[in-house]
N, C-alpha and C positions, 0 to 999 in steps of 0.2 A: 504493500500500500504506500510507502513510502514515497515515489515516485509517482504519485499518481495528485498532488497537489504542492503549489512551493507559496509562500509569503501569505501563505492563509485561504490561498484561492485552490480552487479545483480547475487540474490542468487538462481536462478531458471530461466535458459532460452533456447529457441526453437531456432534453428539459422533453415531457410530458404533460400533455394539456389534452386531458378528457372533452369532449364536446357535442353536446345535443340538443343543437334547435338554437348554434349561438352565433347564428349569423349578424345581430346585432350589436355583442359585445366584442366579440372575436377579432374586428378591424383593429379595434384601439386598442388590445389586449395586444395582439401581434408586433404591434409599431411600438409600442413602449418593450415588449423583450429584447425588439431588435438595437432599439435604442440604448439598451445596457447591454448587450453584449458591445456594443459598438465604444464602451468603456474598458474590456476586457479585452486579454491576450491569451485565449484559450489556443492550446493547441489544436484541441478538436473539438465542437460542440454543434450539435443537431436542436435541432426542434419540430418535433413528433407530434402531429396533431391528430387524436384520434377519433372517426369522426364515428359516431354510435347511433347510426341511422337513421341521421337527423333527416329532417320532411324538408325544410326551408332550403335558405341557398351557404347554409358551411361550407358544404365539400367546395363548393366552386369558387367563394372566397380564401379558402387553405390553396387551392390548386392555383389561384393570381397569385398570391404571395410567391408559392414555391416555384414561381417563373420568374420571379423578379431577384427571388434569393434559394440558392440553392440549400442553404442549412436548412429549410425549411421540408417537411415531408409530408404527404398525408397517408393516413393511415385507417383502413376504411375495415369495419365490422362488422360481419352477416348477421347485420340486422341491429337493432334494437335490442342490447344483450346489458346493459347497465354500466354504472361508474366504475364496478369492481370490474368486470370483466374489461376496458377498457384500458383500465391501468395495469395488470397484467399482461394485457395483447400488446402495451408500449414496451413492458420491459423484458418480453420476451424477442421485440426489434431492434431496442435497444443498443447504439453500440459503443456509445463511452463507456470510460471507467468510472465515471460517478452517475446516477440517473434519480433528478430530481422530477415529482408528479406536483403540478399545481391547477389549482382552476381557473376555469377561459376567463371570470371575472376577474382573477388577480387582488384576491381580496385582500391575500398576504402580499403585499409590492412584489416582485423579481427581485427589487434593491436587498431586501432580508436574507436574500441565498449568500450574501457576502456573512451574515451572521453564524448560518448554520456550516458554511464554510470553515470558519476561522476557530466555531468549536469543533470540529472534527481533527483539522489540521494541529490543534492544540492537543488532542488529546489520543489521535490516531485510532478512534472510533469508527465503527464502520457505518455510521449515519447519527445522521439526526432530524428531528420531527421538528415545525414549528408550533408554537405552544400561543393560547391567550392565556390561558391560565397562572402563567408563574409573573404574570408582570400585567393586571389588568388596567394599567394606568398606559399601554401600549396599544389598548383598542380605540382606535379612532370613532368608530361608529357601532354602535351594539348590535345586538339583535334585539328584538322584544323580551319584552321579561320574562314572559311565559317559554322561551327559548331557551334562553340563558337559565333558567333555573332546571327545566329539562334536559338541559346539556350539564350540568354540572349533576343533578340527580344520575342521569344515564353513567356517569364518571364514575360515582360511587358503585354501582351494579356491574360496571368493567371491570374495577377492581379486584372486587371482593369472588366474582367467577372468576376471573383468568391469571390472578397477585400480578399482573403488568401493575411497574409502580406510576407511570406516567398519569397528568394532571387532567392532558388535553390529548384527546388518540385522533379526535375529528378536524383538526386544521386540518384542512386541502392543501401541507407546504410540508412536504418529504424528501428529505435524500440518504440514496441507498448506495452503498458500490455497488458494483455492478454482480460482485460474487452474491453479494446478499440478495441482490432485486430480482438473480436468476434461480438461487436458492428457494426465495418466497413463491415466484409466479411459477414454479415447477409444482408447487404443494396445494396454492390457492386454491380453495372450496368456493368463495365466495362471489359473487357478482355483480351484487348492489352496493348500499350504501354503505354493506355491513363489513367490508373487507379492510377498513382500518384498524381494527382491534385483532383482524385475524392476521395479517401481514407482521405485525409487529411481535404478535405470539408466535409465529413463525420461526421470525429473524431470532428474536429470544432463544424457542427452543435447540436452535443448530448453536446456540454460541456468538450471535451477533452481537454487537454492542451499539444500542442507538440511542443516542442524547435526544433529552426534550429543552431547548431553548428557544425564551422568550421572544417573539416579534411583533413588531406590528401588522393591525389586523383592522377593515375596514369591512364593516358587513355590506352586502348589495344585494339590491330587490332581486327578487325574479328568481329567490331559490329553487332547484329540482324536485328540493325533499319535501314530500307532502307529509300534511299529517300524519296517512296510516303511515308513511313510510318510517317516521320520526317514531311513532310508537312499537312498529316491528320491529324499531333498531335494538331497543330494550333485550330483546330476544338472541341477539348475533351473538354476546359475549357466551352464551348459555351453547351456542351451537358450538361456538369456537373450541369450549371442552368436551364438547359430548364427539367433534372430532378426531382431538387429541384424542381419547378414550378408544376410539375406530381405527386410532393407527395411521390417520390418514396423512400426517405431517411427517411421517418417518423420513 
């Protein structure tokens, strides 16, 4: 691993952007990543746009970009198969040494990957997750209350099923090596929303090491997750063991 980041940055990496029906945020989302790589000396760095069988016009906004810039790819999914399935179909194309997944909104900046960058390279971990949780004076914009107390409830119920010690498992702002994110998507069960508590019990159970550090975090309308979805999430951590139990992580 050593060689795979210098002065706190990562020197080789995948950025991952799940996408469904985001032909409206997707422009501006694109031109401000490119905007910060365009601050960066990456040896090698892609951007994986996974499009998850969107109706609207994604695919044909990813496919203008990746004529204009070739780091840009799409990356297209039979059919309507969910966030989880998505983020595994990136990191199984994957081809950096580091592969960060964020969402097409960018609720977490791009600018924070220099965060969870510099704890990695500090501590030669094999990832880290961004977190609202350990620094809530870092959320620019909330969610509703009734969210926020449901996400920190759902925290507790993660915990106490899976003993992951993390605060926050749901930021949409991850970076993996690329041993770990090919480790995780070789095992992953999951396909929805629920596949961040399993990736991480994953990573865990082989021996991984992934830091939770603080970033900033701005909420935006237009969330994926519905109600039921938010309440079947309650459920995942509970699958996540009855898994493990099946042997299916081996």
């Amino acid at each position: 691993m050593g060689n795979s980041y210098y002065n706190g940055r990562l020197r080789s990496l995948s950025i991952i952007i799940p996408a469904y029906n985001e032909e409206q945020r997707l422009p501006a989302s694109l031109d401000t990543v490119r905007a910060y790589l365009a601050t960066k000396s990456f040896d090698f760095v892609e951007v994986l746009v996974i499009n998850d069988g969107s109706s609207d016009g994604t695919a044909a906004i990813v496919r203008d970009f990746a004529a204009r810039d070739r780091r840009i790819r799409l990356i297209e999914n039979p059919g309507n198969r969910g966030k989880g399935y998505s983020v595994r179909h990136g990191m199984t194309e994957a081809s950096g040494e580091w592969v960060l997944f964020t969402d097409a909104d960018l609720s977490a900046p791009i600018e924070e990957l220099d965060q969870l960058a510099s704890a990695i390279a500090e501590s030669g971990a094999d990832g880290a997750i961004g977190s609202r949780a350990l620094n809530r004076k870092l959320v620019g914009r909330h969610q509703s209350l009734a969210r926020e107390l449901s996400g920190r409830t759902f925290n507790l119920v993660m915990r106490f099923a899976t003993g992951l010690p993390y605060r926050d498992t749901q930021c949409g702002f991850k970076v993996l090596s690329r041993a770990a994110a090919r480790t995780v998507a070789q095992r992953q069960q999951s396909e929805g929303f629920g596949f961040d508590v399993e990736i991480l019990y994953i990573a865990k159970k082989h021996g991984f090491r992934v830091l939770e550090v603080p970033v900033r975090w701005f909420n935006a309308e237009g969330s994926k997750v519905s109600l039921w979805n938010g309440m079947q999430a309650f459920l995942d951590p509970w699958k996540v063991r009855w898994n493990d139990l099946k042997g299916l992580y081996k």
